[in-house]
C-alpha positions in Angstrom: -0.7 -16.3 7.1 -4.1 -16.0 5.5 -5.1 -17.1 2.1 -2.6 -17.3 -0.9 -4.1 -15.4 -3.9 -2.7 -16.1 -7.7 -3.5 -14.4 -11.1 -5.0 -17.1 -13.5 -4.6 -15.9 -17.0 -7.4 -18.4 -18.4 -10.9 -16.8 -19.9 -13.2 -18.8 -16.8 -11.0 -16.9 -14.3 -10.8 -13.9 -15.6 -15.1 -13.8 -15.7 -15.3 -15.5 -12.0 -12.9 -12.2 -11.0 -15.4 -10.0 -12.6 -18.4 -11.2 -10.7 -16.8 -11.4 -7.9 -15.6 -7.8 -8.3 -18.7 -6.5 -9.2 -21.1 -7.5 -6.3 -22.0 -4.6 -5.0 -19.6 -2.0 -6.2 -22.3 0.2 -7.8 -22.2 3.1 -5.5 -18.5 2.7 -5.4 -18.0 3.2 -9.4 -20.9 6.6 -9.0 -18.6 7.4 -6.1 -15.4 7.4 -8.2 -17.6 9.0 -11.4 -16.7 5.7 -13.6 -19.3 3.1 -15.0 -19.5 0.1 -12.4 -18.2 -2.3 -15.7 -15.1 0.1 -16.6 -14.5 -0.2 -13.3 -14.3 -4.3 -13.1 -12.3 -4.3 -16.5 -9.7 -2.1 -15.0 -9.3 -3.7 -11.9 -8.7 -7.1 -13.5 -6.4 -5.5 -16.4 -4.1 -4.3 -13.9 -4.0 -6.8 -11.6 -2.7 -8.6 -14.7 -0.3 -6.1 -16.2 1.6 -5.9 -12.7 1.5 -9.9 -12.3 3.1 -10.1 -15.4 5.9 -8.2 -14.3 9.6 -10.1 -12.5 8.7 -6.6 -9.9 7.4 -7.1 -6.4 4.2 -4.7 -5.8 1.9 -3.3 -3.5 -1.9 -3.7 -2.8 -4.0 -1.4 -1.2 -7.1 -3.7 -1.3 -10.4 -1.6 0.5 -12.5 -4.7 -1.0 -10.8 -7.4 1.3 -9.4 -4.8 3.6 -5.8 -5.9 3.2 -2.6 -4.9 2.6 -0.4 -7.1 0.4 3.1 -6.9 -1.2 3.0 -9.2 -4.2 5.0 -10.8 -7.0 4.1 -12.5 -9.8 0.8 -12.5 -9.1 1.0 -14.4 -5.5 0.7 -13.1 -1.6 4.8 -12.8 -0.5 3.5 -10.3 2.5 0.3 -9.5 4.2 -1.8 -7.6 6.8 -5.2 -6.5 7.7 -5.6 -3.1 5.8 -8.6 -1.3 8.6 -9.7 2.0 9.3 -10.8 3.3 12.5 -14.6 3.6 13.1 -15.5 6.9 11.8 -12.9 7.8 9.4 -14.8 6.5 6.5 -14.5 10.3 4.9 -10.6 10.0 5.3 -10.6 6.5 3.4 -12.7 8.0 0.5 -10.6 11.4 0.6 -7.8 8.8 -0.2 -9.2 6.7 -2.6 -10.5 9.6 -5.0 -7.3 11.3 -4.8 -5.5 8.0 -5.7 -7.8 7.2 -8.7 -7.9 10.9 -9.7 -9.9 12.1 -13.0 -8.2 9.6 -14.6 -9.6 6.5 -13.1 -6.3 4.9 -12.5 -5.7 2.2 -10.1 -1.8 1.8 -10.0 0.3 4.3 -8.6 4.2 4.3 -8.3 5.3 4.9 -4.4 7.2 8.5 -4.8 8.6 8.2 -1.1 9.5 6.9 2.0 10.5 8.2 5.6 11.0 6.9 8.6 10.4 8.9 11.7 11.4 6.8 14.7 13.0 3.5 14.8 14.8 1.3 17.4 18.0 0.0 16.7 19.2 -3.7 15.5 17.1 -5.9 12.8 17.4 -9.9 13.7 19.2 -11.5 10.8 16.4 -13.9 10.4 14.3 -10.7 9.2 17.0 -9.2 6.7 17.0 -12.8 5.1 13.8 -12.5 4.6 13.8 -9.0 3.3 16.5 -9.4 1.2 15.3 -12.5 -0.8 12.3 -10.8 -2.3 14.4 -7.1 -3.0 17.5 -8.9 -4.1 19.9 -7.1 -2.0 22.4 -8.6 0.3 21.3 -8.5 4.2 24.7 -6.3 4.8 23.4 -3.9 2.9 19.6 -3.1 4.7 19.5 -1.1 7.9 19.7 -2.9 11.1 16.6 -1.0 12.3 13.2 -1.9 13.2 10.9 0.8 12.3 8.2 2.3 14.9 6.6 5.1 12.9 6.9 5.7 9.3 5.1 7.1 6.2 4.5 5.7 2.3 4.0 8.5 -0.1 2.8 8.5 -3.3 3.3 12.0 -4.5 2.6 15.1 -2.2 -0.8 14.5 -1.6 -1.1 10.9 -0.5 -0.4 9.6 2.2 0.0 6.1 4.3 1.2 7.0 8.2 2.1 3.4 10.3 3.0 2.6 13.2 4.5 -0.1 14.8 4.7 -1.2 18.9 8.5 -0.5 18.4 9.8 1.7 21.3 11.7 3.5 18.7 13.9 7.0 18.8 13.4 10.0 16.5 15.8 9.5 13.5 16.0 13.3 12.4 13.9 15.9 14.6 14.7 18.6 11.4 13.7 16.7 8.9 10.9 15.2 10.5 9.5 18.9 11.4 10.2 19.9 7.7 8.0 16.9 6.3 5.2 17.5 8.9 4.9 21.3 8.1 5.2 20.3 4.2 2.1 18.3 4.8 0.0 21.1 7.0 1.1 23.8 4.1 -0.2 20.7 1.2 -3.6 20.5 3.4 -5.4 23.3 1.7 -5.0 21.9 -1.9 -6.2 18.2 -0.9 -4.4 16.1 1.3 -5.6 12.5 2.2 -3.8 10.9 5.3 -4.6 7.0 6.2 -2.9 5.6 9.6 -2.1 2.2 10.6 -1.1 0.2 13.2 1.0 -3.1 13.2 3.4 -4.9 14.8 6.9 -4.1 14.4 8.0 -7.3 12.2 5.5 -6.5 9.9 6.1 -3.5 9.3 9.7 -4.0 9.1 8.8 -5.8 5.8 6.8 -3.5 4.4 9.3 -0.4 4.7 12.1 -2.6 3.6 10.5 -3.1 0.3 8.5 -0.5 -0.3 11.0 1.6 -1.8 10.4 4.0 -4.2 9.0 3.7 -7.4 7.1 0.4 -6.3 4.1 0.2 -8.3 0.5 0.1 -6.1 -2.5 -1.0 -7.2 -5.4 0.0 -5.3 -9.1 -2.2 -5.1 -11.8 0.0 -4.4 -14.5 -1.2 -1.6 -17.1 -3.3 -2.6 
């Protein structure tokens, strides 16, 4: 697993944060209409608010390109967060509409839904699962997902996929949610995929139920 990150709370690691943050990230506050400082300060305020919380929660982090599930302020879960070579206007479609007008960087997770999946989760994995959620293994799906989708409202929207040779888990509902999203593309739509293996993203659809709160770093 790569590096470990935790949230100091002292004064000297609050100001390393900020410079770090704010090398190069210029064109990404004009880019996002906020001053380049508002845009450190809020980054480092919400870190902090959500570290401070007993909730597991979810990073989106374009800086580092990684995606994390967090609690308390350290790494629990994590994989590279890329985007295919010349989809750069897809990621920034997805970024502004996450930030919005009002400049914020957390988002609850509205949704999940899984569109294929092949049968029987290892116990080892459930264990795993169900130590950070809190829930007893008998309780989580014995499935191992090979395509699903994190929503946060109608208009965002995080497709991944998984090497699972998996089956379609509802063809009706699955055609309802893909026409929802062609009828939602006129009034501004952003759609990110990703691929990872399907452990991984076991994981991250086992906990990333919704309501979990996501934070989202801007690039650099």
């Amino acid at each position: 697993m790569r590096r470990k990150r935790v949230i100091l709370g002292s004064v000297t690691a609050l100001t390393m944060l900020a410079l770090t943050l704010g090398c190069g990230s210029k064109d990404t506050a004009a880019r996002l209409g906020i001053d380049k400082t508002q845009l450190e300060y809020q980054v480092i305020q919400s870190e902090l608010k959500l570290a401070q919380t007993e909730k597991p929660y979810l990073v989106l982090d374009f800086k580092d390109k990684e995606l994390r599930l967090m609690l308390k302020g350290a790494v629990v879960w994590n994989y590279p967060l890329s985007v295919a070579a010349g989809h750069d206007d897809e990621l920034w479609e997805f970024i502004k509409l996450f930030v919005g007008k009002e400049h914020r960087l957390i988002r609850p997770l509205s949704e999940t839904h899984l569109f294929a999946a092949q049968s029987q989760t290892p116990d080892s994995i459930l264990a795993i699962v169900s130590e950070v959620t809190k829930l007893k293994p008998e309780l989580l799906q014995r499935v191992i997902p090979a395509r699903f989708q994190l929503l946060w409202g109608n208009d965002l929207i995080l497709d991944v996929r998984s090497d699972a040779q998996g089956k379609e888990t509802d063809k009706f509902k699955n055609t309802i949610l893909e026409v929802r999203h062609v009828l939602q593309l006129p009034f501004g739509e952003a759609h990110l995929t990703i691929n990872m293996d399907k452990t991984r993203a076991l994981t991250l659809l086992r906990i990333a139920q919704p309501g979990l709160p996501t934070l989202l770093y801007p690039p650099a």
